[in-house]
DRENDO-1510 file (C-alpha; in Angstrom, 1 decimal, always signed):
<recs>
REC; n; res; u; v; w
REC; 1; UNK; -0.6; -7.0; -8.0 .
REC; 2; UNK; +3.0; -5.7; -8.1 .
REC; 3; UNK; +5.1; -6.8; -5.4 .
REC; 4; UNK; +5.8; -3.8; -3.6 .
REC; 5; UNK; +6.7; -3.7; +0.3 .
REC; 6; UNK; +3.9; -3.9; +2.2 .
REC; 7; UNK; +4.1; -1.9; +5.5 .
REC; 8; UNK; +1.9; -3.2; +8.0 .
REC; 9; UNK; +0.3; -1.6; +10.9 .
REC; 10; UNK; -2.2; -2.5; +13.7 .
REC; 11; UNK; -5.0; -0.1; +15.3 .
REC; 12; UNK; -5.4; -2.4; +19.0 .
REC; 13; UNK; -8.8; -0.1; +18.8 .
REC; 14; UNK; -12.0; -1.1; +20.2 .
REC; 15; UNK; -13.7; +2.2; +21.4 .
REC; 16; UNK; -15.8; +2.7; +18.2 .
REC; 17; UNK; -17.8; -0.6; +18.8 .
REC; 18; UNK; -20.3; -1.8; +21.7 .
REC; 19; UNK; -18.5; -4.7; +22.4 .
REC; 20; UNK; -14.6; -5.1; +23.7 .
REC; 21; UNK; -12.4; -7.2; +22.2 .
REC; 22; UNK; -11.5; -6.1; +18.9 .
REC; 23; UNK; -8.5; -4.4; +19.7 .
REC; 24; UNK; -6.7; -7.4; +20.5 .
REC; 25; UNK; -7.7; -8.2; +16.5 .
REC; 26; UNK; -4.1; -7.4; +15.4 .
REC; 27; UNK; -2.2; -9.7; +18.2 .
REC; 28; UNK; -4.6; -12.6; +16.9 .
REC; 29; UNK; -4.0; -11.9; +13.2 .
REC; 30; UNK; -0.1; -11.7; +14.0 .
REC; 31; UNK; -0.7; -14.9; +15.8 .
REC; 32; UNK; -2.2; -17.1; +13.0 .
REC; 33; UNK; +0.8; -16.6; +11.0 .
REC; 34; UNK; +0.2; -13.1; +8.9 .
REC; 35; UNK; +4.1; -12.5; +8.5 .
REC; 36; UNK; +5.2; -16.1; +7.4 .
REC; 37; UNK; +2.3; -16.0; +4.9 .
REC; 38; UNK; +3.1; -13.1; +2.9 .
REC; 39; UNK; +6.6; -14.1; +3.2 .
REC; 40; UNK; +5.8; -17.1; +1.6 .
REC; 41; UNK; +4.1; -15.5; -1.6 .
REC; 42; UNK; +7.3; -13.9; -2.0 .
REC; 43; UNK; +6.2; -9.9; -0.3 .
REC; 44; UNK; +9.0; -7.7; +1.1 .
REC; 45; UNK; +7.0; -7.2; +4.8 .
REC; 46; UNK; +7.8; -4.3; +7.2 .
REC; 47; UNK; +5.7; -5.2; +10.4 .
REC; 48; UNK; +5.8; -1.5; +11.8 .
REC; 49; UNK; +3.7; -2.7; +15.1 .
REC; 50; UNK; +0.8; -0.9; +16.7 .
REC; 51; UNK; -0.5; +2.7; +16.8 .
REC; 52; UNK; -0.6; +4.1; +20.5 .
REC; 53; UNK; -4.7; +4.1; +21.5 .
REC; 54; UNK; -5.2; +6.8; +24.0 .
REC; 55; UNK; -6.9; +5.8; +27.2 .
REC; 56; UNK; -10.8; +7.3; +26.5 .
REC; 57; UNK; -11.2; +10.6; +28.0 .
REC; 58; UNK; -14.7; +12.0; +29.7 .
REC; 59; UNK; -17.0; +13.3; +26.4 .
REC; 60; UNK; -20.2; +14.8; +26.7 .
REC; 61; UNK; -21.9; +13.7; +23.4 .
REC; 62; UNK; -23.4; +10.5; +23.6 .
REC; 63; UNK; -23.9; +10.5; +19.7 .
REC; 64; UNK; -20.0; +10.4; +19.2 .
REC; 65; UNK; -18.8; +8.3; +21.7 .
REC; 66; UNK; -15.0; +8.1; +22.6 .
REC; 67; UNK; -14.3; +10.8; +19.9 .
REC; 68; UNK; -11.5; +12.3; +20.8 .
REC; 69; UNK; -9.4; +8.8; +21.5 .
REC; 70; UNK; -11.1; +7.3; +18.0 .
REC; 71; UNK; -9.7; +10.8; +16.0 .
REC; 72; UNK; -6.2; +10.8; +17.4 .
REC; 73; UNK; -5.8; +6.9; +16.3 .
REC; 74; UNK; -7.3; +8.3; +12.8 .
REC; 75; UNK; -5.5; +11.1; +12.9 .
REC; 76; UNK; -1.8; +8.6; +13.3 .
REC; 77; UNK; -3.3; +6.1; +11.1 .
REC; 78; UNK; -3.7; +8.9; +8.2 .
REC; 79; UNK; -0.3; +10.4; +8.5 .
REC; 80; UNK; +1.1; +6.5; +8.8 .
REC; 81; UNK; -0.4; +5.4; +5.7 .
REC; 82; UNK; +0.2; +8.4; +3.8 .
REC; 83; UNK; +3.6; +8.3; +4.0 .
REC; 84; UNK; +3.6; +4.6; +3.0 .
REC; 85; UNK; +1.2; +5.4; +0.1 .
REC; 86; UNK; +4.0; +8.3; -1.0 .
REC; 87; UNK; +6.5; +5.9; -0.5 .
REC; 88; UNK; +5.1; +3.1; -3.2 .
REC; 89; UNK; +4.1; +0.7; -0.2 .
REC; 90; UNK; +1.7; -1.0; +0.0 .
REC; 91; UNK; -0.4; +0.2; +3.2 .
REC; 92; UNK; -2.2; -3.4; +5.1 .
REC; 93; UNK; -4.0; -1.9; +8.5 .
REC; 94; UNK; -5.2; -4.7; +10.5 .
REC; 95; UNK; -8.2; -3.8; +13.4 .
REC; 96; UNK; -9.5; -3.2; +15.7 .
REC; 97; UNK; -12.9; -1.7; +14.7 .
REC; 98; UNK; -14.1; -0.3; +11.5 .
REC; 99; UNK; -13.7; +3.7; +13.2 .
REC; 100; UNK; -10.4; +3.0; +11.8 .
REC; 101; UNK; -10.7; +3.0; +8.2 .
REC; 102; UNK; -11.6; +6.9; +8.2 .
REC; 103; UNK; -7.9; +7.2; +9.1 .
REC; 104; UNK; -7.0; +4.2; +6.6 .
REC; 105; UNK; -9.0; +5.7; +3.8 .
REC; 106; UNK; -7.9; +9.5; +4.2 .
REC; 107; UNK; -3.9; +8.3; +4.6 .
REC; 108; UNK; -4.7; +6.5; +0.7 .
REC; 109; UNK; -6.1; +9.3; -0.7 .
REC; 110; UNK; -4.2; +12.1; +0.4 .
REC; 111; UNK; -1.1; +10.4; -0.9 .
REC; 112; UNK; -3.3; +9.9; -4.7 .
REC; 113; UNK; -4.6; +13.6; -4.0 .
REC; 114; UNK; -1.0; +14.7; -3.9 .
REC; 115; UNK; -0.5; +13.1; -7.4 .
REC; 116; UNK; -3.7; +14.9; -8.6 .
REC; 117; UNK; -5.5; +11.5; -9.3 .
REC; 118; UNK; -8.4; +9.9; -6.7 .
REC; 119; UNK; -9.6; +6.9; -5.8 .
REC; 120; UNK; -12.1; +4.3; -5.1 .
REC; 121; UNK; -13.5; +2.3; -2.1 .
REC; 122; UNK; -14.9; -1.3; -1.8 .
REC; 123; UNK; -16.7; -1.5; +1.4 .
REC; 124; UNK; -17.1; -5.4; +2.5 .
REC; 125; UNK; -19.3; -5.0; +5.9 .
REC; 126; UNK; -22.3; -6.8; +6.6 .
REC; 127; UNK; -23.3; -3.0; +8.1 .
REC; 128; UNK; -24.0; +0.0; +5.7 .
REC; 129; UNK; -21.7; +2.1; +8.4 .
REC; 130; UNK; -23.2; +5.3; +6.2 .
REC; 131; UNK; -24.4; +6.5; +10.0 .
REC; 132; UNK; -24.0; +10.0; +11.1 .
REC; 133; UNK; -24.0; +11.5; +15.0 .
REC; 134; UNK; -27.4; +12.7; +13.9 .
REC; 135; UNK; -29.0; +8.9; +12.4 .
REC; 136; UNK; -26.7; +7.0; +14.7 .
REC; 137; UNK; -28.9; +5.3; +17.3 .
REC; 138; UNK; -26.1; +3.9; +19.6 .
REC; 139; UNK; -23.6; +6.6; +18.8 .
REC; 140; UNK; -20.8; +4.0; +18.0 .
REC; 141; UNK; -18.3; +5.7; +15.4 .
REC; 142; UNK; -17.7; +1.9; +14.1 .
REC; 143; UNK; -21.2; +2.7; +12.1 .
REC; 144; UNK; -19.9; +6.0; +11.0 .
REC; 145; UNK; -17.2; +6.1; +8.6 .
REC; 146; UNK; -18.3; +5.7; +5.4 .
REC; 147; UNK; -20.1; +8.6; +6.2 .
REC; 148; UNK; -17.5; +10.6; +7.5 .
REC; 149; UNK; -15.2; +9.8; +4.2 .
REC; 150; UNK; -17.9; +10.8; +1.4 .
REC; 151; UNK; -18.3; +14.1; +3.6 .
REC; 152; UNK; -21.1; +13.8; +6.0 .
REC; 153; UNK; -21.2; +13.7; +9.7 .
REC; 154; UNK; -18.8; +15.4; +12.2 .
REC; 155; UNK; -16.4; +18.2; +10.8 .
REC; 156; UNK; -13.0; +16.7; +12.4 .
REC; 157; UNK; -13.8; +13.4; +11.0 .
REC; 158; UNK; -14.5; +14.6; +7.5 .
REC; 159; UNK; -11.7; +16.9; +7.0 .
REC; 160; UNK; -9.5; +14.4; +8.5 .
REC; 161; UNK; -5.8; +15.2; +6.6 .
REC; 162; UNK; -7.3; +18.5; +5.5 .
REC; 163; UNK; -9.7; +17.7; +2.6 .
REC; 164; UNK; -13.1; +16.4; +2.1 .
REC; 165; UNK; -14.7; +14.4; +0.7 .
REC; 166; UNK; -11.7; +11.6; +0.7 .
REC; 167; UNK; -14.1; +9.5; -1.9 .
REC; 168; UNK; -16.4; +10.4; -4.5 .
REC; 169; UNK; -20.0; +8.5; -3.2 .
REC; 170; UNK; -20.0; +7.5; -7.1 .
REC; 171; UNK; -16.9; +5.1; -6.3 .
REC; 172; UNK; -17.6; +3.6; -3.4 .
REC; 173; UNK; -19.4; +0.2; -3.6 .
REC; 174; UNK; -20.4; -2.2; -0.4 .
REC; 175; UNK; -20.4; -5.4; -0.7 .
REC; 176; UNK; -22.4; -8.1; +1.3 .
REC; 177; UNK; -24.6; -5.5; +3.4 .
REC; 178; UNK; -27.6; -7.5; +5.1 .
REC; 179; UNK; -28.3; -4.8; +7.9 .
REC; 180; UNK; -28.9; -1.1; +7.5 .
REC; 181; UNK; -30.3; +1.1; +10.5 .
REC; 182; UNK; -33.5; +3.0; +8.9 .
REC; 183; UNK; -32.5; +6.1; +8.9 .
REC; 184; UNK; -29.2; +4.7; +8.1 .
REC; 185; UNK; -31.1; +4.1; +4.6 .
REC; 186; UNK; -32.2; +7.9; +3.9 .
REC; 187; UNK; -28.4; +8.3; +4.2 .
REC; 188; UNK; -27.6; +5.7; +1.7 .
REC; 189; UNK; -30.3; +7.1; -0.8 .
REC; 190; UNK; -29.4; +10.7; -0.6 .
REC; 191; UNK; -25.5; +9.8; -1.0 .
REC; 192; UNK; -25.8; +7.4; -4.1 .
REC; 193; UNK; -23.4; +4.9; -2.8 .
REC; 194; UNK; -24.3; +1.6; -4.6 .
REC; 195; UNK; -25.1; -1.2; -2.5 .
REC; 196; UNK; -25.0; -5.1; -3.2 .
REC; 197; UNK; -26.6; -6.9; -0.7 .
REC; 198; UNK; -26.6; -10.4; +0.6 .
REC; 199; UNK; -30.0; -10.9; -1.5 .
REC; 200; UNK; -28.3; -9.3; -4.9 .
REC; 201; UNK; -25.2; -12.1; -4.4 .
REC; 202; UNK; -27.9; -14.9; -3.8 .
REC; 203; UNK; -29.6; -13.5; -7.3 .
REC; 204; UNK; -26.3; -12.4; -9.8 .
REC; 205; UNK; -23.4; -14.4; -8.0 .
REC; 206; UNK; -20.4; -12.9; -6.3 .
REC; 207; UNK; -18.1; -13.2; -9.6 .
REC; 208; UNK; -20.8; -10.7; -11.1 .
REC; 209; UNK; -21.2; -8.6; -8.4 .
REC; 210; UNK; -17.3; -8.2; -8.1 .
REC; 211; UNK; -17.0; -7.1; -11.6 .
REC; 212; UNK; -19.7; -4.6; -11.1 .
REC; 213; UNK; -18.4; -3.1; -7.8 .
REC; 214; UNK; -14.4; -2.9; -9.7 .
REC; 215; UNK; -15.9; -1.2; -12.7 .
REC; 216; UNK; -17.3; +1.5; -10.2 .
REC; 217; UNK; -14.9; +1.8; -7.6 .
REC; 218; UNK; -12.0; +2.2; -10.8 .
REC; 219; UNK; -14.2; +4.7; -12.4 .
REC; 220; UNK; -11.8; +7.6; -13.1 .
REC; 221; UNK; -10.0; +6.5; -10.1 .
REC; 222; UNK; -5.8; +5.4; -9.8 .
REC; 223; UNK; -6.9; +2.7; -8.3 .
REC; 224; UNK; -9.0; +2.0; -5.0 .
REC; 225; UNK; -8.6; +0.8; -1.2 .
REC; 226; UNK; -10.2; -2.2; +0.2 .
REC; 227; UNK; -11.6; -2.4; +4.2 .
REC; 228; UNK; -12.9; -5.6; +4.9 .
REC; 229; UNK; -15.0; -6.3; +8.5 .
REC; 230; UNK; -14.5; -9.7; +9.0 .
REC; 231; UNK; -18.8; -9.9; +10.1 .
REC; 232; UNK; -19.4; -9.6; +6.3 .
REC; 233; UNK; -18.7; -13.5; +6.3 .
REC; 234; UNK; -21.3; -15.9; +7.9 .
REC; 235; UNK; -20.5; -16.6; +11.4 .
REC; 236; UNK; -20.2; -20.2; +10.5 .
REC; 237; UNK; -16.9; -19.5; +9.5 .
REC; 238; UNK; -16.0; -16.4; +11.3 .
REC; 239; UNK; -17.6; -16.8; +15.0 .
REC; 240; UNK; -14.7; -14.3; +16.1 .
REC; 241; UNK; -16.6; -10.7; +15.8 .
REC; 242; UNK; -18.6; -8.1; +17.7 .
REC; 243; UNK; -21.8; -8.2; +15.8 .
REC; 244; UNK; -22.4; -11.8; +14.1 .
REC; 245; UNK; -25.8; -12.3; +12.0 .
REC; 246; UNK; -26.7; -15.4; +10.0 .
REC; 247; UNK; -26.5; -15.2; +6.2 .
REC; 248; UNK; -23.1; -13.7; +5.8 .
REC; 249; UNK; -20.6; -14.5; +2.6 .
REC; 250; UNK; -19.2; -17.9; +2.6 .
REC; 251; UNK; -15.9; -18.6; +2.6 .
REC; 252; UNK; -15.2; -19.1; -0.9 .
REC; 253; UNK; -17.2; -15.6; -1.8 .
REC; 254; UNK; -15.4; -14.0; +0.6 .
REC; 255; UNK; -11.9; -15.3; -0.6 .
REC; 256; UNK; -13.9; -14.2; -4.4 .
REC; 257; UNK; -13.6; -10.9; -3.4 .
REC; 258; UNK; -10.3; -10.4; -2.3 .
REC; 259; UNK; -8.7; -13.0; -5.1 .
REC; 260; UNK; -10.7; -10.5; -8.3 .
REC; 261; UNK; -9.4; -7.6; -6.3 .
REC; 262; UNK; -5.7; -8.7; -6.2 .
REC; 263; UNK; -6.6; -9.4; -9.8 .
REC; 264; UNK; -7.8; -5.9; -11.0 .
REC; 265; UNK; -3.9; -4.8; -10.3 .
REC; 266; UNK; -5.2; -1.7; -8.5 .
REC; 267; UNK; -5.5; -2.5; -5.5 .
REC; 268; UNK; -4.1; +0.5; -3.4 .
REC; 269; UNK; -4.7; -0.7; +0.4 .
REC; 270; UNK; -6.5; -3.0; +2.4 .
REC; 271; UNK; -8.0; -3.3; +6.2 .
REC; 272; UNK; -8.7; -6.4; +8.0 .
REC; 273; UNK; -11.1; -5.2; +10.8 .
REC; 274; UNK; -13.4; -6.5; +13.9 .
REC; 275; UNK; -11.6; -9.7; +14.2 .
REC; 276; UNK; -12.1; -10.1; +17.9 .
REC; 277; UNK; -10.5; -12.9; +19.9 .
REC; 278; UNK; -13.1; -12.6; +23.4 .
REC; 279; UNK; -15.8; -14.2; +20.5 .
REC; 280; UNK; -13.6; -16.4; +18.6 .
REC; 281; UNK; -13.2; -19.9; +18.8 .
REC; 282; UNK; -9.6; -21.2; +18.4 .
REC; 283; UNK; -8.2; -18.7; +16.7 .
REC; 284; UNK; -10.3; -19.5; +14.0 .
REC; 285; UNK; -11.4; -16.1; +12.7 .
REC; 286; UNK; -8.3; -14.5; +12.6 .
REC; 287; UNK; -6.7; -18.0; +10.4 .
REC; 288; UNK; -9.6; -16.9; +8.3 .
REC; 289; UNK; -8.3; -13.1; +8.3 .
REC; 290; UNK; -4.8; -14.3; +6.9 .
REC; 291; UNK; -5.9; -16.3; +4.3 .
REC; 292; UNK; -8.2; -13.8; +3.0 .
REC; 293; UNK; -5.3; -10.9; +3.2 .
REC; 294; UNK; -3.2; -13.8; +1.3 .
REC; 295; UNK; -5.2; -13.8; -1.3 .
REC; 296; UNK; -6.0; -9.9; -1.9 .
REC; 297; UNK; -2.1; -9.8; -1.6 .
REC; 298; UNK; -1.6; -12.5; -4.4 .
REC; 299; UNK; -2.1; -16.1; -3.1 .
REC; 300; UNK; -3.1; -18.3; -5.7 .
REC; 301; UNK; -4.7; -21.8; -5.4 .
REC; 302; UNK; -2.3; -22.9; -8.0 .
</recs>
């Protein structure tokens, strides 16, 4: 990847999820050394520090909870990354819940819009987050945003930076799903979104699955952002998140992933999300955050 400046910027946000916690994610990530370790693979890094979260206000619908707090982060997070994007940065957004990445995502491709080109999304969750209010059976917005960003769901969230959809469905690929609500999977089927699950890694291996989820997140696209939820790895080696389930990427996958995507050269931006220090042990799941951002920003074993 070219060696741009990477502007980093933390969403303390935890009011998408069920569980607190996550919005101390960014302090813990800063903590384990991010800065230092993208200083020493040679990055120009601009910490710009934290996004102001807005104390949750009273809101009736239970199916969108904490909306309005969750869409002015977004709504900060988009114009904050946009401008970086416009800039030439590179935009690294570390969380703080997945809610986030419908800002994340719509500040990347309002800046490509603006150029006239588009771009991809690689979705690395162990959740399918294709929920809408309507399918959503907790009403968390943490299961909602790829939804929202290939244009279904609730009308302030998709035309979030004043466009919809932010992604075509046919370039956005998850990677390392292993739970998807039921009528979470109507929403998958009617949206086309490819899916590689925990069983299709077991079956073709992660180097093949990566080159199959680049060749359709690149198609047509400049280029394509990456937002990672740290429960996509097995909580073995990442104990330090909301919503662990056995059977999650291992660590060399998951550094797989992240190394062929640095690779590709098109990386356009990357979220580190749900790292939650009230669940980890030691600090050990954010450690595990910045060496995975290390090597999606260039770190090589030798």
């Amino acid at each position: 990847m070219t060696k741009r400046r990477v502007i980093v910027l933390g969403a303390p946000l935890d009011l998408g999820a069920s569980k607190q916690g996550a919005s101390g994610g960014p302090a813990a990530i800063r903590r384990a050394g991010l800065i230092s370790s993208l200083d020493k693979i040679g990055l120009s890094v601009e910490d710009r520090g934290d996004v102001l979260v807005p104390e949750p206000s009273p809101y009736k619908n239970r199916k969108l909870k904490n909306a309005p707090a969750i869409l002015k982060v977004c709504r900060d997070l988009e114009k904050n990354v946009r401008k970086a994007a416009r800039g030439g940065h590179f935009p690294l957004t570390l969380g703080g819940d997945h809610s986030l990445a419908m800002g994340t995502v719509s500040g990347v491709s309002g800046a490509y819009r603006k150029k006239g080109n588009s771009i991809g999304l690689l979705w690395v969750d162990a959740h399918a987050d294709i929920n809408t209010p309507k399918t959503s059976p907790s009403g968390n917005i943490h299961g909602m945003p790829v939804a929202h960003l290939i244009g279904m769901g609730h009308a302030p969230f998709v035309r979030l930076g004043g466009f919809a959809p932010k992604v075509n469905p046919k370039n956005v690929c998850l990677v390392g799903t292993r739970t998807v609500d039921e009528s979470e999977a109507d929403n998958l089927r009617e949206s086309g979104v490819k899916v590689f699950s925990m069983q299709d890694i077991d079956r073709m291996g992660m180097a093949r699955v990566m080159e199959q989820a680049l060749s359709i997140v690149l198609g047509e696209t400049a280029g394509f952002h990456l937002s990672f939820d740290i429960d996509a790895v097995d909580p073995i080696q990442a104990p330090g998140t909301g919503t662990t389930q056995r059977g999650g990427l291992t660590y060399r996958e998951s550094h797989l992933i992240m190394e062929m995507a640095s690779e590709s050269k098109k990386l356009l931006g990357l979220d580190m999300v749900e790292v939650n220090p009230l669940e980890d042990i030691q600090n050990s799941t954010a450690v595990l955050a910045v060496e995975l951002i290390s090597s999606a920003m260039g770190k090589r074993i030798y």
